[in-house]
TORTOR-721163 format. One record per residue (C-alpha): residue number from 0; residue in three letters; x, y, z. Coordinates in Angstrom, 2 decimals, decimal comma. Example, Ala and Ser with C-alpha at 12.3 -4.5 7.8 and 13.67 -1.06 7.14 Angstrom:
[site 0 'ALA' [12,30 -4,50 7,80]]
[site 1 'SER' [13,67 -1,06 7,14]]
This chain:
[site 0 'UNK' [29,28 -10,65 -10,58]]
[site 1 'UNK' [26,39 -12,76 -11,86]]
[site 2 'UNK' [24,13 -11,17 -8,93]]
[site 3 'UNK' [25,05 -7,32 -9,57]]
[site 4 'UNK' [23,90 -8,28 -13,32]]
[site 5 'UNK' [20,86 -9,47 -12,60]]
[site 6 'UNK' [20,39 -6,42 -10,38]]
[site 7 'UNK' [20,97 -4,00 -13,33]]
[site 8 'UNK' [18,61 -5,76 -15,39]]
[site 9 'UNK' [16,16 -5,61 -12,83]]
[site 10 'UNK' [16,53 -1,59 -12,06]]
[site 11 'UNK' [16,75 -1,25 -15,98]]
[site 12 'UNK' [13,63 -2,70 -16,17]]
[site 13 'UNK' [11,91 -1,11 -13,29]]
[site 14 'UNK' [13,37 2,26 -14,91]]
[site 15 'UNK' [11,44 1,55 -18,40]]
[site 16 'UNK' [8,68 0,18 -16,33]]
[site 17 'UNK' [7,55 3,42 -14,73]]
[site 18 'UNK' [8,01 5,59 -17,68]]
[site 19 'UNK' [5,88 3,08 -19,42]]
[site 20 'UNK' [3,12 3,06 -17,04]]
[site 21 'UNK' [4,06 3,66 -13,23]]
[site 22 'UNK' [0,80 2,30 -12,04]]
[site 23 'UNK' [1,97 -1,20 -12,68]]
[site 24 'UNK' [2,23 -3,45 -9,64]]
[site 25 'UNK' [4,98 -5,03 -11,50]]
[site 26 'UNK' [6,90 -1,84 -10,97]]
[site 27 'UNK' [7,04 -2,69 -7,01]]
[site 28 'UNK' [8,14 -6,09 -7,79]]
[site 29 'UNK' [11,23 -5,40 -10,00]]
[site 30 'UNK' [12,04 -2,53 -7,63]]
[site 31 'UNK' [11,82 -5,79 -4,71]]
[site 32 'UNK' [13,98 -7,83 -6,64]]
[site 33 'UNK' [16,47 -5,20 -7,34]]
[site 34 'UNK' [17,14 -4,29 -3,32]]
[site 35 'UNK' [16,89 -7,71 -2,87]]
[site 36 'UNK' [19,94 -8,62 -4,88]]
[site 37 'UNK' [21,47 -5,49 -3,79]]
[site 38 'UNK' [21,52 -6,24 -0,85]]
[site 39 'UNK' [22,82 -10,05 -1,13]]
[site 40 'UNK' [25,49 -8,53 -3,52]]
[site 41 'UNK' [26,65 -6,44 -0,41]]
[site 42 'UNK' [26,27 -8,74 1,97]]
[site 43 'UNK' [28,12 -11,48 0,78]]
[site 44 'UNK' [31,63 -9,85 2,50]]
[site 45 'UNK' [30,02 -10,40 5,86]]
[site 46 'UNK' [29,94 -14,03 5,31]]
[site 47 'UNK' [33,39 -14,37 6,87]]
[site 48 'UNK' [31,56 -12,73 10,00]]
[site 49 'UNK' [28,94 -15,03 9,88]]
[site 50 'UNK' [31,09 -18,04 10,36]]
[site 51 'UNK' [33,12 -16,64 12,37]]
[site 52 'UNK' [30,22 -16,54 14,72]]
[site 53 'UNK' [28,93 -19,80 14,05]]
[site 54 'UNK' [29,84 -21,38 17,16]]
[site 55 'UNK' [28,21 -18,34 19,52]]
[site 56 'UNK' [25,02 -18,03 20,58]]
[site 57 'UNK' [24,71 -15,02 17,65]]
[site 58 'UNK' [24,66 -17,70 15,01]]
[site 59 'UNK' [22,34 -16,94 12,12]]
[site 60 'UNK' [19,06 -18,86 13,10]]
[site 61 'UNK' [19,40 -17,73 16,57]]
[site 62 'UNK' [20,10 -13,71 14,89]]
[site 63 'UNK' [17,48 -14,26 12,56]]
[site 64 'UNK' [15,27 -15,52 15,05]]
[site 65 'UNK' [15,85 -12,24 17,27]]
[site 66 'UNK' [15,24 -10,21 14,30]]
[site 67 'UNK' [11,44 -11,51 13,91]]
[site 68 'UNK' [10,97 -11,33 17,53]]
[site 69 'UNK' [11,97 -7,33 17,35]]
[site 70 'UNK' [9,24 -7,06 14,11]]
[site 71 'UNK' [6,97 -8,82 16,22]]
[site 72 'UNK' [7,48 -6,23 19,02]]
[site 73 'UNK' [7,19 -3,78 16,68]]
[site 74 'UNK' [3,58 -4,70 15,42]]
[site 75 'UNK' [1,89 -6,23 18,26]]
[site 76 'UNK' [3,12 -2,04 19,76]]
[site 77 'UNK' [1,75 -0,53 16,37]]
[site 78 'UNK' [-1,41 -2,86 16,93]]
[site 79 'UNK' [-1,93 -1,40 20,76]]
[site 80 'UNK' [-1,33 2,16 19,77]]
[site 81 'UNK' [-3,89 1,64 16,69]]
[site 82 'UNK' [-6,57 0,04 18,68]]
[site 83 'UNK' [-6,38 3,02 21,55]]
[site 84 'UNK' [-6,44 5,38 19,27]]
[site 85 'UNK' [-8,81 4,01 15,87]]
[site 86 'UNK' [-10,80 1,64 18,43]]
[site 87 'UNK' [-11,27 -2,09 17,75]]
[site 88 'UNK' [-12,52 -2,16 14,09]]
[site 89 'UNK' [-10,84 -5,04 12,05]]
[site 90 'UNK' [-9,25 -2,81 9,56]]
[site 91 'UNK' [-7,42 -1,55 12,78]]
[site 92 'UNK' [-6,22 -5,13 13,80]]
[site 93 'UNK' [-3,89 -5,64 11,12]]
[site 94 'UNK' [-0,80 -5,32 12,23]]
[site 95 'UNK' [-1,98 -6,62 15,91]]
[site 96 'UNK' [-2,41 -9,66 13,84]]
[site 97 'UNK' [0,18 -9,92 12,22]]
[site 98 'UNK' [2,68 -9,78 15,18]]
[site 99 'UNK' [0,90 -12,58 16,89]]
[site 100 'UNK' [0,77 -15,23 14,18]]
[site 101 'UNK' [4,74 -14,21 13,71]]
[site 102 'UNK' [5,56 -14,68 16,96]]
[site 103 'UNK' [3,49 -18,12 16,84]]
[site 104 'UNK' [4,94 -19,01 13,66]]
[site 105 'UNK' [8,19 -18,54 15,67]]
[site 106 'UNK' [7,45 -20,25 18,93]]
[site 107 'UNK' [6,26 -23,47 16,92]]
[site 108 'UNK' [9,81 -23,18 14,86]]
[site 109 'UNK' [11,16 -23,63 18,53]]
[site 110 'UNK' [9,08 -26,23 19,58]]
[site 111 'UNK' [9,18 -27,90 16,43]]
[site 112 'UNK' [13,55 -28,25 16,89]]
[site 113 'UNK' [13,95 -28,38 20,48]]
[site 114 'UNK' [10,95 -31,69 20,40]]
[site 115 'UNK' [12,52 -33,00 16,93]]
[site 116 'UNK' [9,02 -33,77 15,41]]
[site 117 'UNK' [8,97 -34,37 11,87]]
[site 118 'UNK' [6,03 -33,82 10,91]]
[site 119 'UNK' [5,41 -30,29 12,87]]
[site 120 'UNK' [8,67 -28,93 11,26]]
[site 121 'UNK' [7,80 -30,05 7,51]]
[site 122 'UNK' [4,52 -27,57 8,90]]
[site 123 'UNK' [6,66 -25,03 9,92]]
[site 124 'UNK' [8,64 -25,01 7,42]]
[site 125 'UNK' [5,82 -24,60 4,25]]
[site 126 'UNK' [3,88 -22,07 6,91]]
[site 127 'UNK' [7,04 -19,95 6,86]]
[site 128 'UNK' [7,57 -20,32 3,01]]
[site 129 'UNK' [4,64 -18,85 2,37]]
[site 130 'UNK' [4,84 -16,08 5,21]]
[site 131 'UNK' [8,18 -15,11 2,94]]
[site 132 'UNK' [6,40 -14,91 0,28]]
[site 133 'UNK' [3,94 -12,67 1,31]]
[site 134 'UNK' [6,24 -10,49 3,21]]
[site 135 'UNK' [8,54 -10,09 0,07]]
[site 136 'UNK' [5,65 -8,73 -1,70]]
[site 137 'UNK' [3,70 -6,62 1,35]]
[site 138 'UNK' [7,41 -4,62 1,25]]
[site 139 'UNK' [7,70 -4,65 -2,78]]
[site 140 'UNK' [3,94 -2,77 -2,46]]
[site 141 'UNK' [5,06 -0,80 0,65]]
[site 142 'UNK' [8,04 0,70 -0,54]]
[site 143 'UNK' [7,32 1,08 -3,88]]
[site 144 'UNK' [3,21 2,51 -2,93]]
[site 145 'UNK' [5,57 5,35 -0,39]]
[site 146 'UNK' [7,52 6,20 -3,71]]
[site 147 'UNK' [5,17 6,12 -6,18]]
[site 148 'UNK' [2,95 8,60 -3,58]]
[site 149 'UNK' [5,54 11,00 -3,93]]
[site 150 'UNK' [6,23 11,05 -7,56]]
[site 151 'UNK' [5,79 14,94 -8,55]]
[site 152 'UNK' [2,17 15,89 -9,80]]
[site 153 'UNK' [1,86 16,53 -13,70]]
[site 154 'UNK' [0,75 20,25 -15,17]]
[site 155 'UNK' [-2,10 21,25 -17,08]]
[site 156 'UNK' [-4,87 18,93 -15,44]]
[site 157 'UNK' [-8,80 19,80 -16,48]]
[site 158 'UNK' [-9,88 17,64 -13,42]]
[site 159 'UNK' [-8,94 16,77 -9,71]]
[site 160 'UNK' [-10,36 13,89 -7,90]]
[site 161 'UNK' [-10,50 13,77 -4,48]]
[site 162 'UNK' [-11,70 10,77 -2,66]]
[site 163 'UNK' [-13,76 10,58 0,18]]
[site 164 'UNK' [-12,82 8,95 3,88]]
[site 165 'UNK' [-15,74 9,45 6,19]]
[site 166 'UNK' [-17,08 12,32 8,07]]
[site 167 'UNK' [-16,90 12,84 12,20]]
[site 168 'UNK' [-20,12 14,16 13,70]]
[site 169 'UNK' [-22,29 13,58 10,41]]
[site 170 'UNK' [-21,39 16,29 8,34]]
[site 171 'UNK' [-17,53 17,17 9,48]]
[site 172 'UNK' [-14,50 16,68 7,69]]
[site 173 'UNK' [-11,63 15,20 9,53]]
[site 174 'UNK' [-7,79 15,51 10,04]]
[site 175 'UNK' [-7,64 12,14 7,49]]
[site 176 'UNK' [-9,50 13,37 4,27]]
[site 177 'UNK' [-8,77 17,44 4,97]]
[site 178 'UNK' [-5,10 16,38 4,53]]
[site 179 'UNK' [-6,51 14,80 1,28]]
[site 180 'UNK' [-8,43 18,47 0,41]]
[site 181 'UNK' [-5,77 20,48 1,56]]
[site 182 'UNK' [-3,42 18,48 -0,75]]
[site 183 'UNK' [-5,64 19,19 -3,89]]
[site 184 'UNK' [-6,11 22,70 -2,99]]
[site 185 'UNK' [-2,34 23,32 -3,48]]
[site 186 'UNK' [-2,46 21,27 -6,89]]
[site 187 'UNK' [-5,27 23,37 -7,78]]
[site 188 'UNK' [-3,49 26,78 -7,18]]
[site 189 'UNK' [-0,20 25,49 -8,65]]
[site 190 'UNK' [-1,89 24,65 -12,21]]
[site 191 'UNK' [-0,63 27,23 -14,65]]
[site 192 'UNK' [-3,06 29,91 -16,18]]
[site 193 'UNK' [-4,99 28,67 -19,29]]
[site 194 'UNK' [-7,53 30,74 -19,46]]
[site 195 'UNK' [-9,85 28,67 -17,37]]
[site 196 'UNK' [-9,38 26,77 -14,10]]
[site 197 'UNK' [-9,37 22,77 -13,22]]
[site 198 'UNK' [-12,19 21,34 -11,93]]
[site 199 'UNK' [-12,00 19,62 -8,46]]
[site 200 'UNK' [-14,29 16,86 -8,32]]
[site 201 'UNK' [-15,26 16,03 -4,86]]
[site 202 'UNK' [-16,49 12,09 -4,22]]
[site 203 'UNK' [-18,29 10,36 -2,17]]
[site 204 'UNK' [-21,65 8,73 -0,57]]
[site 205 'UNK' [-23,25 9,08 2,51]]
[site 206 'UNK' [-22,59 6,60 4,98]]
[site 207 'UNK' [-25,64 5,17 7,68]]
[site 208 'UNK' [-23,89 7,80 10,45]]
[site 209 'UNK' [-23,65 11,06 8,13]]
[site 210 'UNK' [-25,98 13,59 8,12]]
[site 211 'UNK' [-24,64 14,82 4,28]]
[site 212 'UNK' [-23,06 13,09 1,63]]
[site 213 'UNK' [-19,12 13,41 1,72]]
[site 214 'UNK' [-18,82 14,93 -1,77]]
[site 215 'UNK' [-21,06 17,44 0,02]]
[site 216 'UNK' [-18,90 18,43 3,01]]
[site 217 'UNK' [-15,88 18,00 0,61]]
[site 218 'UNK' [-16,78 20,73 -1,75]]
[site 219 'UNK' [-17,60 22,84 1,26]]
[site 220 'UNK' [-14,65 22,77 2,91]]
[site 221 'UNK' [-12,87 23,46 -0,74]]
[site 222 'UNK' [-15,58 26,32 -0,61]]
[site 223 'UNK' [-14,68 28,01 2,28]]
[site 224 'UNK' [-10,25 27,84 1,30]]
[site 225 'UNK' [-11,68 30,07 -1,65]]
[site 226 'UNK' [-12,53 27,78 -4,68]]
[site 227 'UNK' [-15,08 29,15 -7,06]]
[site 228 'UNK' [-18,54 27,56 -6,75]]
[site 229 'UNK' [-17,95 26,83 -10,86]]
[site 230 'UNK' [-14,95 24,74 -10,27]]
[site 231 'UNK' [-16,18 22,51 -7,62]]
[site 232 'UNK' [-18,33 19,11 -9,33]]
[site 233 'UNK' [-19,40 16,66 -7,13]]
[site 234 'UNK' [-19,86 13,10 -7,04]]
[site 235 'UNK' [-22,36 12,10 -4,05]]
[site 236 'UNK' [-23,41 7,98 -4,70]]
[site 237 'UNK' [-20,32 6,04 -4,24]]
[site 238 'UNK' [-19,39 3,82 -1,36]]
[site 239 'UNK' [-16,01 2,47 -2,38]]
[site 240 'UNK' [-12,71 3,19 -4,37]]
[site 241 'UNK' [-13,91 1,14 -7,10]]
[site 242 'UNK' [-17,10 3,54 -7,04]]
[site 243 'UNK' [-15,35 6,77 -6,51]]
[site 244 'UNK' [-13,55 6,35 -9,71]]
[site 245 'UNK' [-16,71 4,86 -12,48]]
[site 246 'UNK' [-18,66 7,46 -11,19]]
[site 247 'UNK' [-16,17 10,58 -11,54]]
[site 248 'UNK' [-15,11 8,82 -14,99]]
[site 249 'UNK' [-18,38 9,24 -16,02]]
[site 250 'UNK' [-18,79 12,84 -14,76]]
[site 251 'UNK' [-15,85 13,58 -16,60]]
[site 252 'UNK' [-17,01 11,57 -19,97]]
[site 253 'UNK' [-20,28 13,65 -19,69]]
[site 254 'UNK' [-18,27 16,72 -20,08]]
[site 255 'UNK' [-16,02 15,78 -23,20]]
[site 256 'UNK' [-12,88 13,46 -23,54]]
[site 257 'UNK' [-9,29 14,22 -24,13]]
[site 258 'UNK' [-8,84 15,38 -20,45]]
[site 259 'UNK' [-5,79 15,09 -17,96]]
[site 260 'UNK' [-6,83 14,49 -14,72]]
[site 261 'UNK' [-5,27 13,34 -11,07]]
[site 262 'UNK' [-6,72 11,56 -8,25]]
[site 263 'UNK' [-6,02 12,95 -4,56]]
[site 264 'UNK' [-5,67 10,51 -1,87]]
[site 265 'UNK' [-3,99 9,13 1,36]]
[site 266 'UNK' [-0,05 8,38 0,79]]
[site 267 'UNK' [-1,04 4,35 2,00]]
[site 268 'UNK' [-4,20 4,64 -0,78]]
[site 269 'UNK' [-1,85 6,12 -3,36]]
[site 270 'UNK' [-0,58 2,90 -5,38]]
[site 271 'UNK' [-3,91 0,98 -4,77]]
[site 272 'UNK' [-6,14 3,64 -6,15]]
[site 273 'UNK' [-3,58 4,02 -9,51]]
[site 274 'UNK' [-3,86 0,24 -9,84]]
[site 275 'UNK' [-7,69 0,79 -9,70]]
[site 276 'UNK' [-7,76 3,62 -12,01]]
[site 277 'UNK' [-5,48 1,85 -14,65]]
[site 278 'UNK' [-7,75 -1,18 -14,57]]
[site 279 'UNK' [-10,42 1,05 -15,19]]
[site 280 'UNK' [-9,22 2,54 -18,72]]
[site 281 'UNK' [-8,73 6,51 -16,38]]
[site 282 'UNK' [-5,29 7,96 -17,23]]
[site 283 'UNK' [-4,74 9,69 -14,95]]
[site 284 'UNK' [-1,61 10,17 -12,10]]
[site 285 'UNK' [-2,37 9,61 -8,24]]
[site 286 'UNK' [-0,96 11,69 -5,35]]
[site 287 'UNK' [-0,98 11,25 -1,55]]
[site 288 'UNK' [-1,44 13,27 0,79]]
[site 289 'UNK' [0,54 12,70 4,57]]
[site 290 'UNK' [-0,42 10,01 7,25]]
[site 291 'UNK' [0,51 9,95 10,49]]
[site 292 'UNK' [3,24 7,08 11,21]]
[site 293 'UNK' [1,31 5,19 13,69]]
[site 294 'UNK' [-1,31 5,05 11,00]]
[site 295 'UNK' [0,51 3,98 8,17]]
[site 296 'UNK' [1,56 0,02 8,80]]
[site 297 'UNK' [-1,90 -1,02 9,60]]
[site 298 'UNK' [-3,50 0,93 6,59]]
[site 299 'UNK' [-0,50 -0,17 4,32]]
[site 300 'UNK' [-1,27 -3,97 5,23]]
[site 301 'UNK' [-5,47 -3,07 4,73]]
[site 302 'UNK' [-4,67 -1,77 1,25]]
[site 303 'UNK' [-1,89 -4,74 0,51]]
[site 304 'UNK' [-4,54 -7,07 1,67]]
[site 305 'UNK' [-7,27 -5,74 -0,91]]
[site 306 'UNK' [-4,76 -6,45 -3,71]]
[site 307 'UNK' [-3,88 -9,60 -2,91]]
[site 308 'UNK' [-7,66 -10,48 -2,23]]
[site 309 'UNK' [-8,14 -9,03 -5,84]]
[site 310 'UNK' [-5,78 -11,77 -7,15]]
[site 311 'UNK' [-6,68 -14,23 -4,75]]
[site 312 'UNK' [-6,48 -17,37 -6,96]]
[site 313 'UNK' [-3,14 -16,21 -8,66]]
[site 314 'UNK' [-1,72 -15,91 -4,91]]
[site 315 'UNK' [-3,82 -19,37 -3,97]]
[site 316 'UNK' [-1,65 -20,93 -6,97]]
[site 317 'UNK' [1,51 -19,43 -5,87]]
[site 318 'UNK' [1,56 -21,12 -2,11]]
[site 319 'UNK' [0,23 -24,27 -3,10]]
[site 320 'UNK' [2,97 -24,67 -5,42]]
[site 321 'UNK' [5,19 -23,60 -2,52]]
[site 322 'UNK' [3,71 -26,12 -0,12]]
[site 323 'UNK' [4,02 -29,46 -2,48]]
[site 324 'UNK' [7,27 -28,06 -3,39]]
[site 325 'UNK' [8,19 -27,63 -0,14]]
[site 326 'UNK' [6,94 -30,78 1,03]]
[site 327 'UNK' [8,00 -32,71 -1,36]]
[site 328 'UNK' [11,70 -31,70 -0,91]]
[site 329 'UNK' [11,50 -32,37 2,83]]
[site 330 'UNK' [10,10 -36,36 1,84]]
């Protein structure tokens, strides 16, 4: 009973949480710790089953131990597929790298009990603490970044951002950030009549292999699905997310305050780029446009990664106190 509580409290405040401000990364974690204990409240009634099989070979180390191998599987495939299709860059290696230090983590848990040393299990041990840890939050952020992506768009906006991804050929826009343009061209028709139309801003620098800026290409591609000339702005010196959204806060400053704007992204980029925006002071509601699934773990774990990097010495805290703890219980 005490665990169902604790649930309710946790959806109550993950409820209150997003009508407050859904850009909070909070948000993701009381949404964690509400399937969590959701799903510990249901599972208790397969206890009996689990010692009922304690004495086969599907025990629960063994089972859990099979269930890590399959996610290993799983990424070291998604980490193939990405690097024959993205090529070798090591934004693309993410999930390649994460299925092999599992499946190491999980050879030297074998090693570790089958040779009895002390010392290497104690390592294990505080090396898989801390892989929780960050696993409980990279599907917190996943789950609650797929949601939040999806969360309907709001009416009567002045402005649209779109964010830039990179050009193909040096002055092309492809499949990735026309999904983006495509997704704030329907926002942009589906704002009511108010006597005057939204702006779509258009964002981004050029890179060392583009011939044109991307706010450039952006706006004509916008151009050429029929958007007026007078409703396209764009924003042609940033390099980054960070940069994308100072700049087009500024463009948007220039031109008065008081506005209502959204941000147009990727579906993985969504939850990062609101966290961004909110740090930033912009009020404004981010959307995401579709990814293809092969796509999406290794670009989910790039944009996880930046937050945590963000809060680096907050997360540094949180595993060393893991590690003495952890330590300290097992001396």
């Amino acid at each position: 009973m005490l665990i169902e509580i604790c649930a309710a409290v946790a959806l109550l405040l993950f409820v209150i949480g997003v009508i407050v401000d859904a850009r909070r990364f909070a948000n993701a974690v009381l949404l964690g710790v509400f399937l969590i204990l959701m799903a510990v409240a249901h599972g208790r009634e397969l206890l009996a089953v689990h010692h009922a099989l304690d004495d086969t070979w599907l025990a629960g180390p063994v089972l859990e131990g099979l269930v890590v191998l399959l996610v290993c599987c799983l990424l070291i495939g998604n980490g193939v597929r990405m690097v024959r299709k993205e090529g070798s860059r090591p934004g693309n290696l993410l999930t390649l790298v994460a299925g092999l230090g599992l499946l190491s983590l999980l050879l030297l848990t074998v090693v570790a009990y089958v040779a009895e040393l002390r010392s290497l299990t104690a390592a294990v041990l505080v090396a898989a603490l801390i892989t929780s840890y960050f696993v409980c939050l990279f599907v917190c952020f996943s789950v609650y970044g797929y949601v939040y992506s999806r969360l309907p768009a709001p009416s009567g906006l002045d402005y649209i951002i779109v964010l830039g991804s990179g050009l193909i050929g040096g002055d092309r826009v492809p499949p990735l950030l026309a999904g983006r343009l495509d997704r704030a061209y329907v926002l942009f028709q589906a704002q009511p009549a108010r006597g005057c139309e939204p702006v779509l801003i258009t964002s981004g620098g050029q890179g060392p292999d583009e011939t044109v800026p991307e706010a450039h290409a952006m706006a004509d591609y916008l151009a050429a699905r029929g958007v007026p000339a007078e409703s396209l702005l764009r924003e042609a010196e940033s390099a980054t997310t960070e940069e994308n959204l100072r700049n087009s806060k500024a463009l948007m400053d220039e031109r008065g305050t008081g506005y209502r704007c959204a941000i147009v992204t990727n579906d993985f980029h969504a939850f990062r780029t609101a966290i961004i925006a909110r740090s930033m002071g912009i009020d404004a509601h981010v959307l995401g446009s579709p990814t293809a699934r092969y796509f999406r773990p290794s670009a989910t774990m790039r944009e996880f990664a930046a937050v945590v990097l963000h809060h680096r010495w907050l997360h540094l805290a949180v595993c060393l106190f893991l590690a003495l703890t952890c330590w300290l219980i097992l001396l």
